[in-house]
C-alpha positions as CSV (number, residue, x, y, z in Angstrom):
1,X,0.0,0.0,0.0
2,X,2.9,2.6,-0.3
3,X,2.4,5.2,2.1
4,X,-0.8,4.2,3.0
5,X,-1.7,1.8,6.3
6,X,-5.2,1.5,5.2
7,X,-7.5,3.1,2.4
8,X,-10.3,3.6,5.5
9,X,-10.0,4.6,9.3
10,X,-12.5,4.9,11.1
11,X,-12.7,6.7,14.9
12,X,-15.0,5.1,17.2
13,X,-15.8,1.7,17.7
14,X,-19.6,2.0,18.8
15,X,-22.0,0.1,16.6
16,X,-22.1,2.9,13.9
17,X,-18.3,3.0,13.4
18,X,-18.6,-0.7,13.2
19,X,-21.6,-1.0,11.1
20,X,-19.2,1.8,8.3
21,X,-16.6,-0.4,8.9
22,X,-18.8,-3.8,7.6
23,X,-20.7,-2.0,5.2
24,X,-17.0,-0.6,3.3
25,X,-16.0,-4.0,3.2
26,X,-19.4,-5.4,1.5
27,X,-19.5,-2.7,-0.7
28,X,-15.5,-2.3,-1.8
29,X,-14.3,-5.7,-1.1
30,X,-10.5,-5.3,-1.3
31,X,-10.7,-2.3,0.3
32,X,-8.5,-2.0,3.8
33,X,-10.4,-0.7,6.7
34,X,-9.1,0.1,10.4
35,X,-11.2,1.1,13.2
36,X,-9.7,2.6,16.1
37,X,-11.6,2.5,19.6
38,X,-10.0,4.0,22.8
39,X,-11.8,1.7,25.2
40,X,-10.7,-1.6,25.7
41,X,-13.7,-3.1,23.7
42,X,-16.3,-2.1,21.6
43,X,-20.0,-0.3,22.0
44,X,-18.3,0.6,25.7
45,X,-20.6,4.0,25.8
46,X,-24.0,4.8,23.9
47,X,-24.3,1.8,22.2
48,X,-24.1,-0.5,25.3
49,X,-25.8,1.9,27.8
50,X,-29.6,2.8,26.3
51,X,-32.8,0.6,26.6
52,X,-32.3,-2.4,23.9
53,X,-35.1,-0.6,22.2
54,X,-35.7,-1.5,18.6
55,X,-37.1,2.1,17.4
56,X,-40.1,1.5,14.9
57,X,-39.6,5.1,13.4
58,X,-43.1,6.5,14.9
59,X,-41.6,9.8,16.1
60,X,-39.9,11.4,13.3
61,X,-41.2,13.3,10.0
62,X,-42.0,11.8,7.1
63,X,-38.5,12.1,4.8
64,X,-36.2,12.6,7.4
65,X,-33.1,10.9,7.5
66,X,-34.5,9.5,11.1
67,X,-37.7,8.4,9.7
68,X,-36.4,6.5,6.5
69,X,-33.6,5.1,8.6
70,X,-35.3,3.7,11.6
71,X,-37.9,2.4,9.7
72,X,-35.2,0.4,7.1
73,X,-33.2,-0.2,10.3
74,X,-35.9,-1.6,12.5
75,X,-36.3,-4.0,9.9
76,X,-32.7,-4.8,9.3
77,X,-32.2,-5.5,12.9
78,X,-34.3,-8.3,13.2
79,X,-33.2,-10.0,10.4
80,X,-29.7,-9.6,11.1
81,X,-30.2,-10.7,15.1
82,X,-32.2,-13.5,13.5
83,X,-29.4,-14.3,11.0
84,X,-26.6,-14.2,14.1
85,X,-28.5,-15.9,16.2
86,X,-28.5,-13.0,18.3
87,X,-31.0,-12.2,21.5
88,X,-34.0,-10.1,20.3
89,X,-37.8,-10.0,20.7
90,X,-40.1,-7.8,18.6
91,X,-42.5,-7.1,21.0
92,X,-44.6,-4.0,20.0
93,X,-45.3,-1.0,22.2
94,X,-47.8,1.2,23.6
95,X,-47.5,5.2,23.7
96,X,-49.6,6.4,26.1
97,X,-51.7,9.7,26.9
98,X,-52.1,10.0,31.0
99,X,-54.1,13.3,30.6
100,X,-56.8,14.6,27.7
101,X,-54.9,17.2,26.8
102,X,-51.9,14.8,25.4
103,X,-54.6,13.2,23.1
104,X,-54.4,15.5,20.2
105,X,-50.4,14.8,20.2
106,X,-51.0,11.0,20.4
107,X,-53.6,11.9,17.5
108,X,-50.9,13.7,15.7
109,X,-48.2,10.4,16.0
110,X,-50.7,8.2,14.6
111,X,-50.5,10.4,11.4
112,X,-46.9,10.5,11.9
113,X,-46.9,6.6,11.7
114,X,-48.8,6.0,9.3
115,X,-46.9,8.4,7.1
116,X,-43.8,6.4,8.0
117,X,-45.6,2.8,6.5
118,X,-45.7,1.7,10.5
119,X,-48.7,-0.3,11.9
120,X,-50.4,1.8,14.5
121,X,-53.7,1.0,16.3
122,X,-55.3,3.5,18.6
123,X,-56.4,1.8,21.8
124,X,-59.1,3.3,24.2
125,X,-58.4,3.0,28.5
126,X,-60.0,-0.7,28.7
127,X,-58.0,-1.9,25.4
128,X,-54.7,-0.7,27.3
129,X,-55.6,-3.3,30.0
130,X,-55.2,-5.8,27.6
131,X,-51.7,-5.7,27.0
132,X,-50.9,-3.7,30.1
133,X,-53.5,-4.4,33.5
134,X,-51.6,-2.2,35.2
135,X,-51.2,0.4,33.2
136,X,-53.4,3.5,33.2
137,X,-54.1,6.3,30.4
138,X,-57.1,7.2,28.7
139,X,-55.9,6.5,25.4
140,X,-53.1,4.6,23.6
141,X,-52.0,3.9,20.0
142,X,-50.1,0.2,19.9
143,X,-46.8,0.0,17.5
144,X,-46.7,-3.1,16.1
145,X,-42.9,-3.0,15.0
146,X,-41.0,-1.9,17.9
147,X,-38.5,-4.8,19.9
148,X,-35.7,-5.3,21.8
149,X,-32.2,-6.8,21.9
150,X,-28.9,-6.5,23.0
151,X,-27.0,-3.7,21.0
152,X,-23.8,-4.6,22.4
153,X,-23.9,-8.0,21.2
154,X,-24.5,-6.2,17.9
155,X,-21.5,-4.0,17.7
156,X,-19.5,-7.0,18.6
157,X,-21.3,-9.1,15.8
158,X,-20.2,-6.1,13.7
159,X,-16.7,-6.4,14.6
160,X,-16.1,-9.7,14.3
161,X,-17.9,-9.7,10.3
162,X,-15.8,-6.4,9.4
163,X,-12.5,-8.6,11.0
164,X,-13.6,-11.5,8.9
165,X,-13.6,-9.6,6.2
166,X,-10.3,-8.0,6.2
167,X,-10.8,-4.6,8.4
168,X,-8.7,-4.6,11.6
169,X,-10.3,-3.4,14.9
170,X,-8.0,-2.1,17.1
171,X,-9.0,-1.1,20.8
172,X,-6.8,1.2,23.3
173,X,-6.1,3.4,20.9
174,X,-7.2,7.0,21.7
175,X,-7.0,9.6,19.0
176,X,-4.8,12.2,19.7
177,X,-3.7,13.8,17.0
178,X,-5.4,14.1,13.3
179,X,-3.3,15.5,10.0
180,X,-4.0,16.0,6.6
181,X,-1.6,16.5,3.8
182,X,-2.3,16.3,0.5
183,X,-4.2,12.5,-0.3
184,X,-2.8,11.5,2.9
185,X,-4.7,11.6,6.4
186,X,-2.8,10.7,9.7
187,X,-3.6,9.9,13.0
188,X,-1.4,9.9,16.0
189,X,-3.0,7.6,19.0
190,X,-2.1,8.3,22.8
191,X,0.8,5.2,22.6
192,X,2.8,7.5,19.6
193,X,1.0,4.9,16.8
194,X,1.1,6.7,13.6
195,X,-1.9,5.4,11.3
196,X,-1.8,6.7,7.6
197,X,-5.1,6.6,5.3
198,X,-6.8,7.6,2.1
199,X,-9.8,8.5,3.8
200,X,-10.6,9.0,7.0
201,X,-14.7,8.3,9.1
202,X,-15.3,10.8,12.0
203,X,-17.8,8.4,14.3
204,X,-16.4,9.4,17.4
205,X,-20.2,10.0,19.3
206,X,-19.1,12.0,22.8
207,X,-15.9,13.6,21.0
208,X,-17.1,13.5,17.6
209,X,-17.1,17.4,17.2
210,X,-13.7,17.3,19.1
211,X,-12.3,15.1,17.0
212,X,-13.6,17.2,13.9
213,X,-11.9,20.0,15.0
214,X,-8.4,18.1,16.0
215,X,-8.7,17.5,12.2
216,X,-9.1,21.1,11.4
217,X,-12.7,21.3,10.3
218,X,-15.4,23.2,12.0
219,X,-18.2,21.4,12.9
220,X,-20.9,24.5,13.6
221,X,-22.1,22.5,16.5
222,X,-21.2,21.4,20.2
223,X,-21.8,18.0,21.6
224,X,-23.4,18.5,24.8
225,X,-23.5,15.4,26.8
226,X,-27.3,14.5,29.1
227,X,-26.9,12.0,31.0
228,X,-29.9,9.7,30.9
229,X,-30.7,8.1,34.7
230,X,-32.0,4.7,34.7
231,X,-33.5,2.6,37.8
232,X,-34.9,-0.6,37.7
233,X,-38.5,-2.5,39.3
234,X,-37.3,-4.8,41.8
235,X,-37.8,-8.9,41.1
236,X,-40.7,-8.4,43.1
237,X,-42.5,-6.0,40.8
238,X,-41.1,-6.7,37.9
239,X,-44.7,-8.7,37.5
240,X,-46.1,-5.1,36.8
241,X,-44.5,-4.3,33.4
242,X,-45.6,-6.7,30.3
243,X,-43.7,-5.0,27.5
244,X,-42.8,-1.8,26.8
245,X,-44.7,1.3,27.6
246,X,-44.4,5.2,26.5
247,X,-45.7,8.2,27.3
248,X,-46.9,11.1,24.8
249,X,-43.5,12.9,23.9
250,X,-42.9,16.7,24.3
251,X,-42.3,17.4,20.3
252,X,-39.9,20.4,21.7
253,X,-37.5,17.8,22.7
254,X,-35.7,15.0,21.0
255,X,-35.9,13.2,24.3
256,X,-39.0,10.6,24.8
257,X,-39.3,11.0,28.4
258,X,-39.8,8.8,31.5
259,X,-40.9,4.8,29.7
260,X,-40.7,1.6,31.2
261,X,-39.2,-0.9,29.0
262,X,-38.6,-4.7,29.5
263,X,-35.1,-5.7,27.9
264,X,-34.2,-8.5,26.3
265,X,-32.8,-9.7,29.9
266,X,-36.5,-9.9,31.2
267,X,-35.1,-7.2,33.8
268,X,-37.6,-3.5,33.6
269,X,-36.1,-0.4,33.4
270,X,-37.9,2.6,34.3
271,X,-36.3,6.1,32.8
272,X,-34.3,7.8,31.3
273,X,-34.5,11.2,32.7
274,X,-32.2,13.5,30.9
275,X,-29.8,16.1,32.5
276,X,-26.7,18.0,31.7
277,X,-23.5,15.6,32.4
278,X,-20.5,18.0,33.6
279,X,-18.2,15.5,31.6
280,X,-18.8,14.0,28.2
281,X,-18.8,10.4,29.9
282,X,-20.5,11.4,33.3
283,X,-22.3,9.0,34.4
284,X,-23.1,10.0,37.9
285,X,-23.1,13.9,39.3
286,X,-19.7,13.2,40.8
287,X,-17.7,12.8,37.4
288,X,-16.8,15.9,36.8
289,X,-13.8,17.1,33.9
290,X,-13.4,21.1,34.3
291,X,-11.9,21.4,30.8
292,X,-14.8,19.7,29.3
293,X,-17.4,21.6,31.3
294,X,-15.1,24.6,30.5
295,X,-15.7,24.4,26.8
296,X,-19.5,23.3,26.9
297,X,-19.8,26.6,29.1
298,X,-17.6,28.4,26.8
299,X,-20.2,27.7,23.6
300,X,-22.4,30.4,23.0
301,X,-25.7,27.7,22.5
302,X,-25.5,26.1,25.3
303,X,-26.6,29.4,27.1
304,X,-29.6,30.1,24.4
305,X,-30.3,26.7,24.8
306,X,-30.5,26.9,29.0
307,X,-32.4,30.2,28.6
308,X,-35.0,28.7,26.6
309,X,-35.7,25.7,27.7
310,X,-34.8,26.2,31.8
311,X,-37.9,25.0,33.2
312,X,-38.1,21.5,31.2
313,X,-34.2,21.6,32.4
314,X,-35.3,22.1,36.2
315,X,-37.7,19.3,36.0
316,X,-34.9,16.9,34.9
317,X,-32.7,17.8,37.3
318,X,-35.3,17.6,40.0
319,X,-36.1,14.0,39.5
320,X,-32.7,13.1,39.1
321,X,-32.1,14.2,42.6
322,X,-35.4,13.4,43.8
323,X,-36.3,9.7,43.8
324,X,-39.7,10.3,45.1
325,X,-39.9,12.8,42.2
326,X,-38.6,10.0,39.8
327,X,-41.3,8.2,40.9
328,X,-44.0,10.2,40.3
329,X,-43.1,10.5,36.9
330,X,-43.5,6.4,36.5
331,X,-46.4,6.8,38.5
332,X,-48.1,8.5,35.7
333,X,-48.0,5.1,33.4
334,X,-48.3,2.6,36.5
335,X,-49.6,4.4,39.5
336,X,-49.6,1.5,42.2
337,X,-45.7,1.7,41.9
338,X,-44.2,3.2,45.0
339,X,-40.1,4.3,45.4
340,X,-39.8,0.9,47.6
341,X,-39.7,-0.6,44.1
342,X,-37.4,1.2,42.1
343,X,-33.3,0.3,42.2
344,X,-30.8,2.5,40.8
345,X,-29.7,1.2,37.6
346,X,-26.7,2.2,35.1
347,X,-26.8,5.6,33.5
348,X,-26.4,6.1,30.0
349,X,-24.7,9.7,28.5
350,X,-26.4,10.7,25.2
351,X,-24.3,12.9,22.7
352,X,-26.9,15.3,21.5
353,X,-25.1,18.5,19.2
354,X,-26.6,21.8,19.7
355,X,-25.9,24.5,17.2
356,X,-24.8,27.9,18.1
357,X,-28.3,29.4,17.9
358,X,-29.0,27.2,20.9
359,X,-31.6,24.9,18.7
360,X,-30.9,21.2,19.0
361,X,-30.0,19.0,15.8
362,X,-33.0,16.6,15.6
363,X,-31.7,15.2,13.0
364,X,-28.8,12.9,11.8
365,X,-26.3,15.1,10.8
366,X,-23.1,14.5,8.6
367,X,-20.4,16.4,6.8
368,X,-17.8,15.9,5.1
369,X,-14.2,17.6,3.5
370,X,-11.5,16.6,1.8
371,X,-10.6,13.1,2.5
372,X,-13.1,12.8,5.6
373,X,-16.4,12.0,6.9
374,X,-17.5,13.4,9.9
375,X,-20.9,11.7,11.8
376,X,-22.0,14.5,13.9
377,X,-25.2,13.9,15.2
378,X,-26.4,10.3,15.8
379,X,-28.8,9.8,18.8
380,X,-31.5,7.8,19.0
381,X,-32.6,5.6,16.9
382,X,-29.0,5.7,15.5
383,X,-28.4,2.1,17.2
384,X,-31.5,0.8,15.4
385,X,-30.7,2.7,12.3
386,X,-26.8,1.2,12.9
387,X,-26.9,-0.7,9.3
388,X,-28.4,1.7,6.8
389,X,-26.3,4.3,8.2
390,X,-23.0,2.3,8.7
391,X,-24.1,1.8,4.3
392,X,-24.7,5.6,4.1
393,X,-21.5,6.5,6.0
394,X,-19.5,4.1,3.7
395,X,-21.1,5.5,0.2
396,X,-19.7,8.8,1.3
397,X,-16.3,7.7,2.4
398,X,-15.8,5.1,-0.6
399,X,-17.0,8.7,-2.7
400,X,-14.2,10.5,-1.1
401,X,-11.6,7.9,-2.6
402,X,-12.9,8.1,-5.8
């Protein structure tokens, strides 16, 4: 290869870095790939810490990149988890309205659905008993298509095909240092590895604008990092929860609110909440990186953002250090639960980017300049959406060598 290491590298080795990874090598067999992950294995961050859920696509406009992916992707999932042999369930869902007021937005997401192609049936209170005794609401819609599974087992899946296939995966390896000269691009890891390419994929989630501008591009936006707070119905109440249960989202927010979701471990998590994190990977209050929190406070958005939106903000943070106000939130879906049956359970840090007008990206969001693809914006349902964007990522990267 010359001067070359590989024709590909790819930063981040979550389940989209690994789904470009296995969709360059299906598309331009021949072509060499590398992946570089800093942990010490893969999906180690927002692929391994959300629900397991298996997004139908309900929530997002017709011809959005989020729409036309989750709905390809939901699809895709199964088959593939059914091809590998890996642990899923398509279970369907129900979205439910806990007040009348919430019943022209549920109205409004059935007309979503049905735009997206996704089989929605509206339920009234008694049909909700159904599939959910104890839930309450006074209406519902039921989405046929949504599941679960275990993303992590995914990415790893992922790995292990792009391996097979020629691409090398390489883990403790932080990006320090990106270059660019002439066709070449070069990255210089935390051990002093020097990795040459022709073309390098930007799908570094929590750092992915950081790592944009280590490359000398500006992204226009900020990752800010909310953590997402999880706890869990205790064995003895676990009885309560069938499936998986919604309530009516704000449409303000990209965020889906307070749901209660049995996994494909048979375990039911109640949450997330969704708070400012003081370090890109803080998953507790405690974690704390003054640089990081330095720069987020140093971006012009995030204060249009706070002064817009303060009071849902307040709320967050008040049932994240509130368990009876946690709570109350589940209570709305299932109110016989009581705080005696709620556990703490792992956190999770979305990367949501937020552009300098203080507006968050609700979209997927992607750019590109010479000799690099940067994936800026990839929240939810970007783990369900993991194989047609992995494909989408790799058209424009395989573009870029042409």
């Amino acid at each position: 290869m010359g001067a070359y290491d590989c024709d590909v590298l790819v930063i981040g080795g979550g389940i989209v870095g690994l789904s470009t990874a296995y969709a360059v090598t299906r598309a331009a067999p021949g072509t060499s790939v590398v992946v570089l992950e800093k942990e010490p294995g893969p999906a180690r961050h927002q692929t391994g810490r959300n629900s397991g859920v298996i997004h139908s696509g309900i929530y997002y406009p017709p011809g959005s990149l989020k729409a036309r992916f989750a709905v390809q992707g939901a699809a895709e999932m199964v088959k593939f988890c059914t091809e590998h042999g890996l642990p899923h369930e398509v279970t369907g869902k129900l979205i439910v309205a806990t007040d009348r007021a919430e019943l022209p937005r549920l109205h409004a997401l059935v007309q979503r659905g049905r735009g997206n192609g996704i089989p929605v049936r509206e339920l009234g209170p008694a049909q909700i008993a159904e599939f959910e005794p104890e839930v309450r609401g006074v209406g519902a819609i039921h989405v046929g298509t949504t599941g679960v599974c275990d993303f992590g087992a995914v990415a790893a899946r992922l790995a292990r095909l792009a391996e097979d296939a020629g691409a090398s995966v390489r883990y403790g390896a932080e990006v320090r240092v990106v270059g660019r000269r002439g066709s070449t691009v070069a990255v210089r890891t935390a051990d002093g590895t020097v990795v040459r390419a022709r073309a390098l994929v930007n799908c570094a989630g929590l750092h992915s604008d950081r790592v944009a501008r280590l490359a000398g591009d500006d992204p226009g936006v900020r990752i800010l990092p909310f953590r997402g707070e999880y706890y869990a119905l205790a064995p003895s109440a676990e009885g309560r929860v069938r499936g998986l249960v919604y309530p009516v989202p704000d449409p303000a927010f990209p965020f889906l609110g307070v749901h209660l979701t049995r996994g494909i471990d048979g375990h039911v998590h109640l949450g997330p909440n969704a708070v400012p994190a003081l370090a890109r990977e803080g998953y507790a209050w405690r974690t704390v990186r003054p640089r990081e929190l330095a720069g987020t406070a140093a971006f012009p958005g995030t204060w249009r953002l706070a002064r817009r939106h303060w009071r849902y903000g307040a709320g967050e943070v008040r049932r994240s250090l509130s368990k009876p106000a946690f709570t109350a939130a589940v209570r709305r879906l299932l109110p016989d639960v009581t705080a005696d049956d709620l556990i703490p359970a792992p956190s999770g840090v979305r990367a949501q980017a937020v552009l300098r007008d203080g507006t968050l990206a609700d979209d997927f969001l992607f750019a590109r300049s010479p000799r690099m693809v940067h994936v800026l914006n990839a929240p939810s349902p970007a783990a369900t959406a993991s194989l047609p964007i992995g494909r989408e990522v790799a058209r424009r990267v395989l573009a870029e060598l042409r």
